[in-house]
C-alpha positions in Angstrom: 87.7 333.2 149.8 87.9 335.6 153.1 86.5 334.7 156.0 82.1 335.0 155.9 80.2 335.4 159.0 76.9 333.2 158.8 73.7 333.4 161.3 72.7 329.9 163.2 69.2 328.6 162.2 67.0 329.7 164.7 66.4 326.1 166.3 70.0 326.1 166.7 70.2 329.2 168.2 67.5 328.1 170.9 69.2 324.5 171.0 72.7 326.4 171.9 70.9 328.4 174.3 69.8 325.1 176.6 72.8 323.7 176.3 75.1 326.9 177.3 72.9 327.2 180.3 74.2 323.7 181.3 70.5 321.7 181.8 73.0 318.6 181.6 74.5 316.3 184.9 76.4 314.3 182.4 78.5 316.6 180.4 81.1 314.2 179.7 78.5 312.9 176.8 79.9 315.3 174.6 83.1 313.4 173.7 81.1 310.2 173.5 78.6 312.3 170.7 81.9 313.7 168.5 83.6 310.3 168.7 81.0 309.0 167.2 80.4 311.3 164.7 84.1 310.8 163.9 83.3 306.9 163.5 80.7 307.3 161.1 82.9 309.8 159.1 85.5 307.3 158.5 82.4 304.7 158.1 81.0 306.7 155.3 84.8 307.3 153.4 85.3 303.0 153.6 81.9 302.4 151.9 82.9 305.5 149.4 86.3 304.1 148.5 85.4 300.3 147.7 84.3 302.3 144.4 87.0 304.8 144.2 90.0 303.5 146.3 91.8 306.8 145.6 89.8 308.5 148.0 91.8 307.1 150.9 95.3 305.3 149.2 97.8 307.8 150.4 96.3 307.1 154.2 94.7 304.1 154.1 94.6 302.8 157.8 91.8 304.9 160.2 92.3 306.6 163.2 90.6 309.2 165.4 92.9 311.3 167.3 93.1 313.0 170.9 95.4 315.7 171.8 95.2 318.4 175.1 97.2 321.6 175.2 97.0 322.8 179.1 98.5 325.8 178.3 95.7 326.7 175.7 93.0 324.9 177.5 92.3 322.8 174.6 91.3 319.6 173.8 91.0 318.5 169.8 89.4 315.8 168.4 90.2 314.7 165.1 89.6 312.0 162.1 90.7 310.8 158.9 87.0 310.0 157.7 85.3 312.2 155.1 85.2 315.7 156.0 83.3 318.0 154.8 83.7 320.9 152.3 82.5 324.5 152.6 78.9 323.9 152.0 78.3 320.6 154.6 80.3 322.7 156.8 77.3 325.3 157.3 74.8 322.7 156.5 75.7 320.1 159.1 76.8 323.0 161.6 74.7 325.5 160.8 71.1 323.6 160.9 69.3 321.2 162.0 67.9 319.7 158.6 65.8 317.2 160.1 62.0 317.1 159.9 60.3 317.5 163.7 63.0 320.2 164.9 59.9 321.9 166.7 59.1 318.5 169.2 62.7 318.1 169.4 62.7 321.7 171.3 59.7 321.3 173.0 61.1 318.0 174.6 64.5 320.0 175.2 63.2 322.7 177.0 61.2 320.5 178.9 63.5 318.3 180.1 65.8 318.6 182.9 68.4 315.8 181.8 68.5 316.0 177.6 71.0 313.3 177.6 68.2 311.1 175.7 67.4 313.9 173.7 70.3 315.1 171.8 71.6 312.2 170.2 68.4 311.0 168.8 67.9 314.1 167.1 71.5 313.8 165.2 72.6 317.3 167.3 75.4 315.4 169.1 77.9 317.8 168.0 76.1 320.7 170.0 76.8 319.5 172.7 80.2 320.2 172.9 79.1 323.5 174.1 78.5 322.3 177.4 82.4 322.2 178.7 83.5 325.1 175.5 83.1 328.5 175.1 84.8 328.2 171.4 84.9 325.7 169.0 86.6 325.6 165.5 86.3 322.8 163.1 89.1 322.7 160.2 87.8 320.0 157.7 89.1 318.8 154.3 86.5 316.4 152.0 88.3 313.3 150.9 89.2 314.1 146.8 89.6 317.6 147.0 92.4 320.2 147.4 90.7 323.0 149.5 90.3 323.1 153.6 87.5 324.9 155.6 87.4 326.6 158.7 84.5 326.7 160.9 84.7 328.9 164.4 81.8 329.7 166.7 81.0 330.5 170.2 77.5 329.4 170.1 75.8 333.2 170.5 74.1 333.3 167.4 77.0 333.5 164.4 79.9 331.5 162.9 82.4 332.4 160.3 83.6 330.1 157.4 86.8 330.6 155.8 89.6 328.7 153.7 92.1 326.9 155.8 95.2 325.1 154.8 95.2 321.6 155.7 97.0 318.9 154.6 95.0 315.4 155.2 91.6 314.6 154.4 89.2 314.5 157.7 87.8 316.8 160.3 90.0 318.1 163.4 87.9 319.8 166.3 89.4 322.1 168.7 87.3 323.1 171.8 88.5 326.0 174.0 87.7 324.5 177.4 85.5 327.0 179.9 87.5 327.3 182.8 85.0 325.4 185.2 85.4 322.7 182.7 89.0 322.2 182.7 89.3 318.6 184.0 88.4 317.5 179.9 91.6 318.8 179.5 92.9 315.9 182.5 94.6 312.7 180.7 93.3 310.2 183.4 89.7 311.7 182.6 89.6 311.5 178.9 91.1 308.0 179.0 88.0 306.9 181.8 85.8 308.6 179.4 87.2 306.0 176.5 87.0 303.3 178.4 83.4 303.8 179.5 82.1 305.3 176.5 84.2 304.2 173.4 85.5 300.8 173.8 83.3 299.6 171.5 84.3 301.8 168.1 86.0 299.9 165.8 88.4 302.2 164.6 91.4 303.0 167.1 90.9 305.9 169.2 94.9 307.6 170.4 95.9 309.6 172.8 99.1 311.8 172.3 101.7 311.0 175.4 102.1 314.1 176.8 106.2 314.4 177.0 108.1 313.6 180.3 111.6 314.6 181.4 114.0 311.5 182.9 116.0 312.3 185.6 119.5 312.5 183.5 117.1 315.6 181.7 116.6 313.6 179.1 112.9 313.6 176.8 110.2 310.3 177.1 107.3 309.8 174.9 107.1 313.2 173.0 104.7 313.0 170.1 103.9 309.4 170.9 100.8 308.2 170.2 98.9 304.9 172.5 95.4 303.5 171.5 93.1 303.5 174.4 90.0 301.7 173.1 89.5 297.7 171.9 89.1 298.9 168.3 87.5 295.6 167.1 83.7 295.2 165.9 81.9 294.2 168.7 79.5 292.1 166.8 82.2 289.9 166.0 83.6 288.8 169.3 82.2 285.9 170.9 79.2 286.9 173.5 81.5 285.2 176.5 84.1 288.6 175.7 81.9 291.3 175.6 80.2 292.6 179.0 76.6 293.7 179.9 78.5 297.3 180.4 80.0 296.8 176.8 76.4 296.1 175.0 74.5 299.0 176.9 77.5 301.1 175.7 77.3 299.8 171.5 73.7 300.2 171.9 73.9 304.3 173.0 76.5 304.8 170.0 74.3 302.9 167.5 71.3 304.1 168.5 72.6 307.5 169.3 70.2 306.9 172.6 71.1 307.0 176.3 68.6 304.6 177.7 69.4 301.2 178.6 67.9 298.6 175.9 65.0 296.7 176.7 66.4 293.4 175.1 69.4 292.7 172.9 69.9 289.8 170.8 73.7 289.1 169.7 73.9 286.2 167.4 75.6 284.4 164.6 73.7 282.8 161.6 75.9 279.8 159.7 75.2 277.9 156.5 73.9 278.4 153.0 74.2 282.1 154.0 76.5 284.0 156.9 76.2 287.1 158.7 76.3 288.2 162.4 74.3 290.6 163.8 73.8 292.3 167.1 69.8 294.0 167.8 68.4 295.9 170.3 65.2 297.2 171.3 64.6 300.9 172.8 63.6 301.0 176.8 61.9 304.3 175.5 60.0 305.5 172.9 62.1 307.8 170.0 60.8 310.5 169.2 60.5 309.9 165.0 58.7 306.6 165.6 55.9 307.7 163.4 57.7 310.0 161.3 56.5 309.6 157.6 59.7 308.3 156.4 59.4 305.2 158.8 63.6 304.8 158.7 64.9 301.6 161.5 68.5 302.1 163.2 69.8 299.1 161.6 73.1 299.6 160.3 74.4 297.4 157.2 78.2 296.2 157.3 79.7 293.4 154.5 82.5 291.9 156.6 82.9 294.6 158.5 83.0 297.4 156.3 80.1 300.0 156.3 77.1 299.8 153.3 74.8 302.4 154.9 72.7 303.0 157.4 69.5 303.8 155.3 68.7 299.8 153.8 65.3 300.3 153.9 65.0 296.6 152.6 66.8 295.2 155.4 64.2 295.4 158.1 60.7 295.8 157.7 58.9 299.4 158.9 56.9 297.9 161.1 60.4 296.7 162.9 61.4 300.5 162.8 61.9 300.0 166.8 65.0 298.3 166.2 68.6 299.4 166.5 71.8 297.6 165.6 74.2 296.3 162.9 74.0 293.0 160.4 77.2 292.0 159.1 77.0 290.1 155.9 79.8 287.8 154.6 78.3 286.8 151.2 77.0 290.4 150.1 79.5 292.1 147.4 81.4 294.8 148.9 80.8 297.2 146.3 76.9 296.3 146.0 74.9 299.7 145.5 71.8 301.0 146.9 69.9 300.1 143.5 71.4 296.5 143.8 69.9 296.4 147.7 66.3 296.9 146.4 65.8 293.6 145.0 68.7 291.0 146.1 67.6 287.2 147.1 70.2 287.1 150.0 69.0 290.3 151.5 65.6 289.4 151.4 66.6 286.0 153.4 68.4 288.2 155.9 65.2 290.5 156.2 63.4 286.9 156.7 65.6 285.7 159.2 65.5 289.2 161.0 61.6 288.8 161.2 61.4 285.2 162.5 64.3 286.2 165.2 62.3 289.2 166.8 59.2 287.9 166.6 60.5 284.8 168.2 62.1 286.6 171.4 58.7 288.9 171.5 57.1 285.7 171.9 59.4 284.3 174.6 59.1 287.6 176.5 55.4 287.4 176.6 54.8 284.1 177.6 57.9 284.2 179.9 58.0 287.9 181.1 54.4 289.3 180.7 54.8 292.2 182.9 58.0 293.1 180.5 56.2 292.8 177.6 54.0 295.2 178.4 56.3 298.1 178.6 57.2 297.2 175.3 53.8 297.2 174.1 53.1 300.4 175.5 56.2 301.8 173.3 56.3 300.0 170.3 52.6 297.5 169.9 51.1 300.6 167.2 53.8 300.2 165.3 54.5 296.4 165.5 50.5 296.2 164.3 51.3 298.0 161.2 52.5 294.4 160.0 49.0 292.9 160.2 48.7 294.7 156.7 51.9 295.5 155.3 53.2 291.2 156.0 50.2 289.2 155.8 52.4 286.3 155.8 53.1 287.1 159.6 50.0 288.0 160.8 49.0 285.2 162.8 52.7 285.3 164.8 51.7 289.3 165.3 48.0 288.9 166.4 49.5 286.5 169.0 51.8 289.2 170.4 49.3 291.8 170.3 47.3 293.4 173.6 44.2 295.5 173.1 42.3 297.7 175.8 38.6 296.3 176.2 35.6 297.6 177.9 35.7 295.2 180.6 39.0 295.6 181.8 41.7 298.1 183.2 44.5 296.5 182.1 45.8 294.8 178.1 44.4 291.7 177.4 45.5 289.0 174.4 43.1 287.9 171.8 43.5 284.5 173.6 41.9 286.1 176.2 38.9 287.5 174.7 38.2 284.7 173.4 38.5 282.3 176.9 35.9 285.0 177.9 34.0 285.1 175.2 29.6 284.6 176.0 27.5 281.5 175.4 26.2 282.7 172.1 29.0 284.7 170.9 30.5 284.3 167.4 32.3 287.8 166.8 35.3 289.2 168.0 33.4 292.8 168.7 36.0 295.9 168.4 35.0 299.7 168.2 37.5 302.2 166.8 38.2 305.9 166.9 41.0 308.1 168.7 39.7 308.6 171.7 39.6 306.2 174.3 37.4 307.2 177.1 34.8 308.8 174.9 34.7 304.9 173.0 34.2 303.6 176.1 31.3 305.4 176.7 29.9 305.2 173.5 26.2 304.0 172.9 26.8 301.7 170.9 28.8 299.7 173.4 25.8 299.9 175.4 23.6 296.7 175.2 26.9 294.8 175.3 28.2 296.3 178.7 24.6 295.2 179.6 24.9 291.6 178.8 28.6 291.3 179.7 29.8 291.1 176.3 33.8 292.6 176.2 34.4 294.6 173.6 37.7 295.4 172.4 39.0 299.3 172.4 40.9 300.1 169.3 42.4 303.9 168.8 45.5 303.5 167.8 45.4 305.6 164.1 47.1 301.7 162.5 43.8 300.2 163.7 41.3 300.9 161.3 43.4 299.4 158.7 44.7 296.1 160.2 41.4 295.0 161.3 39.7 295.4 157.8 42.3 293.4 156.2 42.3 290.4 159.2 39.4 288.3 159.2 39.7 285.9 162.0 41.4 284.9 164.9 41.5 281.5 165.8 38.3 280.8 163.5 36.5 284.0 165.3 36.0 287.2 163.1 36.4 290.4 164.1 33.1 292.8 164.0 32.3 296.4 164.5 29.8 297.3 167.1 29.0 300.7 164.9 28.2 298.2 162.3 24.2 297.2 162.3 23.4 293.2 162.9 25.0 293.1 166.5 23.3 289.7 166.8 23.2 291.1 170.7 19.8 288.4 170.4 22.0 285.2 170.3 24.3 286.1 173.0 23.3 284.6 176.5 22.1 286.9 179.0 20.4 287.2 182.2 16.8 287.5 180.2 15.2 284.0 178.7 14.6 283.6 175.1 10.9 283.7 175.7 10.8 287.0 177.6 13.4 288.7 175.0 11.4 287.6 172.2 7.9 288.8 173.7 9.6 292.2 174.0 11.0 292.5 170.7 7.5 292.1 169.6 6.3 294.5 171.7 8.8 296.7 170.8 8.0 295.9 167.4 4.3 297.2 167.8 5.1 300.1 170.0 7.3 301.3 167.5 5.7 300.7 164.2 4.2 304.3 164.4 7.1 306.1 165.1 9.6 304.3 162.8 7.2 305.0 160.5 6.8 308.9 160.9 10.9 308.8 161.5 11.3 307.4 157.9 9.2 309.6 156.1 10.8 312.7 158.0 14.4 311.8 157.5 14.4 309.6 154.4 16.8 312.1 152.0 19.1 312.1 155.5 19.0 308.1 156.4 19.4 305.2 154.9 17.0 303.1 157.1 15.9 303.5 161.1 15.6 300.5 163.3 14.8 299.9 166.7 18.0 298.9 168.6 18.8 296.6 170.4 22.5 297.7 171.5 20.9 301.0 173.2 20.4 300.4 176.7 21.0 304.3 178.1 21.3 306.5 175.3 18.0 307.3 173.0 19.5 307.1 169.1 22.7 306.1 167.4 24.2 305.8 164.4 25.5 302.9 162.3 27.0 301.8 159.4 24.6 299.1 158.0 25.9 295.7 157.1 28.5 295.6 154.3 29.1 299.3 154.2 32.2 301.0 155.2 32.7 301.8 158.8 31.9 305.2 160.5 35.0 305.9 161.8 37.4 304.6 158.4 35.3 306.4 156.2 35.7 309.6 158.4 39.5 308.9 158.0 39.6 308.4 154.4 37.7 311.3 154.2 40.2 313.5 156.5 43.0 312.5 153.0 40.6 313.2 150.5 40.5 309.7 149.2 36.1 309.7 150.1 34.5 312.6 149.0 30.9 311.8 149.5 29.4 311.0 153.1 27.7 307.5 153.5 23.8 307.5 154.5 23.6 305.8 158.0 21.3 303.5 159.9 19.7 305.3 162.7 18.6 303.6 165.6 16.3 304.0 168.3 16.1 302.6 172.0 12.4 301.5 172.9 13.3 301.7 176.2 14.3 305.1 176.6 11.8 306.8 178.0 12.0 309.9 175.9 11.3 307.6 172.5 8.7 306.0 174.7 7.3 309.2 175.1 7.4 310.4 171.1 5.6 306.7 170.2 2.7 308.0 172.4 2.5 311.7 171.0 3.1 309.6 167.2 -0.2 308.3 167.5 -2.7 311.6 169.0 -4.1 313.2 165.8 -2.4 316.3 164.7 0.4 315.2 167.4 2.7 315.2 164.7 3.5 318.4 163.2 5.3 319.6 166.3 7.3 316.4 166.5 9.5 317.5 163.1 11.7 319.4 165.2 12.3 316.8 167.3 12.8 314.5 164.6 15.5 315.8 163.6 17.0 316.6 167.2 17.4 313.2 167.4 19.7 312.6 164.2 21.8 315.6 164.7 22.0 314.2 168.6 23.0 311.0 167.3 25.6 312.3 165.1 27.2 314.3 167.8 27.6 311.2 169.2 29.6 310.0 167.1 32.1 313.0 166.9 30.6 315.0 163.8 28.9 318.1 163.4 25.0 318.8 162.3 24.5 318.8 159.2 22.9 322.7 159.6 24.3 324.0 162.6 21.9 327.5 162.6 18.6 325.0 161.7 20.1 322.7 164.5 20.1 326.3 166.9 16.9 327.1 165.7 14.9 323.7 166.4 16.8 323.2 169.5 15.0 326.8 170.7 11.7 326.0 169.5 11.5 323.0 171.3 13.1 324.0 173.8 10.8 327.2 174.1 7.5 324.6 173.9 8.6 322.9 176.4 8.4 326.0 179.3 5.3 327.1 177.6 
């Protein structure tokens, strides 16, 4: 086949754009991103050949290679892993094909230092445009006969053509820019190794350049020295490997250049072995809530490479976490069907689950400024657990910190309940997605009044957890937008007597204008009561007792899963003084044809409140003149 020019994918195009423009003060990443990707090409051929060994018999040992030409300002990285064929050539190259490419460039173009940014998004190999103004990639898949050759500057094209090579793998040659020459140094590349690569269990060698003795005679041509450990680091004892060593494991396995906000190396003996080594994120990916949920955890059977992509290994509430488990008791040629459903996996998963949750435990009670931060990162996602691992709900509910309406800061639901009234039998919650507008919410009111916390929940996981959870600690958890608030058991600064003789006077005040408000409304409501949760605002809305809530019905009905909206409870404050005001126009005769209007006013006010339209929004324009029109009359 001759040689075929192909256009980037626009996202690339842009992506190449950022990085030829240099936004990077660490450009020595790049070598750090391709050995890797060389690592995990020689991965992926070992898991490949446990069921076909011919794949890799006629060069069985791995090896990733490094060799500079200073004449040709070159450097060239290359592997006996994989490769890839004509096709992966343009699609790995040539795309992006991950979901979220758009935030990926927001975030890129925003940020002065990508460093964080371009591993996460599997785009390591870009950034070899930082220090080239060429690359070419000759690659040969393992089992077949025919190489590729891939050659780009990065300005919007690349050609594919046939290449003759004679090994399997991928070999990468970057034509150094002149400003970038010092990648072409020996003593540089080898710091790079040290500081970057140690880790990689595959041996990483450098070509001895040649050297001339003094009798004229030739040292070291085409000799080849290892520069890196080349041995798991999961499987050296903790006392061997440095703090530098771990932060440097966790960026390659986590394709991440943060430092990790805890890391857990350990070694689990008995009826069942394996070793793992875990980390947490000190930042936030940016796939967390992507639908596919996938965790960083990487799967090994005595050191050899299963796959990345177990999805029954750790749970996707535990996305958050990055790493390996090595098993020694899994088969070596077990298959991804085999994964879904095996006993000592799901022991693993358990032992996985206790373990984190254990040192998220020990942080918290031990470190609870720490924990926060990784609260604020991961805590919506760890709360997904309350409903997908019931099992472990009461060791999540412990860990977990809600905003409330009586304080700045995360509280536990130990705390609430230490703070909890006289009187008080509920865990009280409102939902919805916007914080500040649920803090000043009317139906929060009467419980601001009496001192009554109330715990802020708009995280989108929310709803769903705290439907399925129905106590803490032998307190259950209630709406506030749910009718029954029980606001009349709680202690206050009022005595029973004089709270009782108002309710009655409410009661008769009232009676009138309920009445009138039923009759008008009925086909609209399902009851209207006077409230006693209203302390500012004149109506609300409710869900009455048993129905679903407000807010998870408006949810449900955002996926088309409800298709029919719930009648409400209406209620109104006899305190405020423009009800006070309609209860003494209810009862003057013929008073109450020009209250209709009004009426209604009030139920389209209350659900505005609560973040939905009128039900008529030209009727809603036209009452709101009229009565708007009687009033300057």
């Amino acid at each position: 086949m001759s040689e075929e020019q192909l256009s980037f994918q626009a996202e690339v195009s842009r992506l190449l754009d950022i990085v030829a423009h240099s936004l990077y003060s660490n450009k020595e990443i790049f070598l750090r991103e391709l050995i890797s990707n060389a690592s995990d090409a020689c991965d992926k051929l070992r898991y490949l050949a446990v069921t076909d060994g011919d794949l890799m018999k006629d060069d069985p040992e791995f090896r990733i290679d490094l060799e500079i030409d200073p004449d040709g300002k070159t450097l060239t990285i290359s592997d006996n892993g994989v490769g890839m064929n004509r096709q992966e050539l343009i699609d790995n190259l040539g795309t992006i094909a991950r979901s979220g490419t758009d935030a990926f460039m927001a975030q890129m173009e925003n940020n002065k230092d990508g460093n964080n940014l371009i591993g996460q998004f599997g785009v390591g190999f870009y950034s070899a445009y930082m220090v080239s103004d060429t690359i070419t990639v000759t690659s040969r898949r393992a089992g077949e006969d025919q190489g590729w050759k891939w050659v780009s500057d990065g300005k919007g094209t690349f050609t594919v053509s046939e290449a003759d090579k004679d090994t399997r793998g991928t070999s990468i040659e970057l034509h150094l820019k002149e400003e970038q020459k010092e990648f072409g140094e020996e003593l540089r590349l080898r710091t790079i190794i040290k500081t970057y690569s140690d880790h990689i269990p595959i041996p990483i060698r450098f070509k001895k350049a040649a050297s001339t003795n003094e009798d004229g005679t030739i040292e070291n041509a085409g000799e080849w020295e290892t520069l890196n450990s080349a041995s798991a680091i999961w499987t050296r004892s903790k006392s061997d490997v440095s703090d530098e060593q771990y932060k440097e494991f966790y960026h390659h396995v986590a394709h991440a250049y943060d430092d990790p906000w805890l890391q857990e190396h350990f070694r689990v003996e008995g009826v069942l072995e394996y070793s793992g080594l875990l980390f947490i994120p000190g930042s936030k990916p940016f796939d967390l809530f992507h639908p596919e949920r996938k965790h960083g955890v990487k799967l090994y059977v005595r050191r050899v490479f299963i796959t990345d992509d177990c999805q029954e290994l750790v749970p996707a509430y535990m996305r958050f976490l990055k790493g390996v488990i090595d098993s020694e008791d899994l088969p070596l040629n077990i298959s991804r069907e085999m994964l879904q459903d095996n006993p000592m996996l799901r022991k693993i998963r358990s032992g996985i689950i206790k373990r984190v949750l254990g040192l998220l435990d020990k942080k918290a009670e031990n470190e609870p400024e720490e924990f926060i931060k990784f609260w604020e990162n991961f805590g919506p996602v760890l709360k997904e657990g309350l409903y997908e691992d019931l099992p472990q709900k009461d060791p999540i509910l412990k860990l977990c910190r809600f905003r409330s309406i009586n304080n700045d800061g995360w509280i536990s639901l130990a705390d609430y309940i230490a703070n909890m009234k006289e009187g008080q039998e509920h865990i009280y919650y409102i939902s919805g997605e916007d914080e500040k507008a649920l803090r000043r919410s009317p139906q929060v009111e009467g419980f601001k009044a009496k001192g009554v916390d109330v715990l802020v929940l708009n995280d989108s996981v929310d709803e769903f957890w705290v439907t399925s959870i129905n106590e803490f600690e032998g307190k259950d958890f209630k709406s506030v937008t749910r009718g029954g608030a029980d606001l009349g058991k709680i202690d206050g600064s009022d005595t029973a007597d004089e709270k009782s003789e108002d309710k009655e006077d409410d009661k008769a005040e009232m009676g009138a204008l309920l009445g009138y408000l039923k009759l008008t409304l009925e086909d609209e409501v399902k009851d209207i009561r006077s409230s006693e949760r209203l302390t500012d605002s004149a109506v609300c809305l409710v869900a009455d007792e048993g129905d679903m809530d407000i807010h998870l019905e408006r949810i449900l009905r955002s996926h088309n899963q409800v298709n029919e909206v719930s009648k409400r409870v209406l209620e109104i404050n006899p305190k405020h003084d423009l009800v006070k005001r309609l209860s003494d126009l209810i009862k003057q005769d013929g008073a109450a044809s020009d209250l209709e209007d009004i009426a209604w006013l009030l139920l389209d006010q209350a659900r505005i409140l609560e973040g939905q339209m009128p039900s008529d929004v030209t009727t809603f324009s036209q009452r709101m003149s009229r009565v708007m029109g009687k009033g300057l009359s």
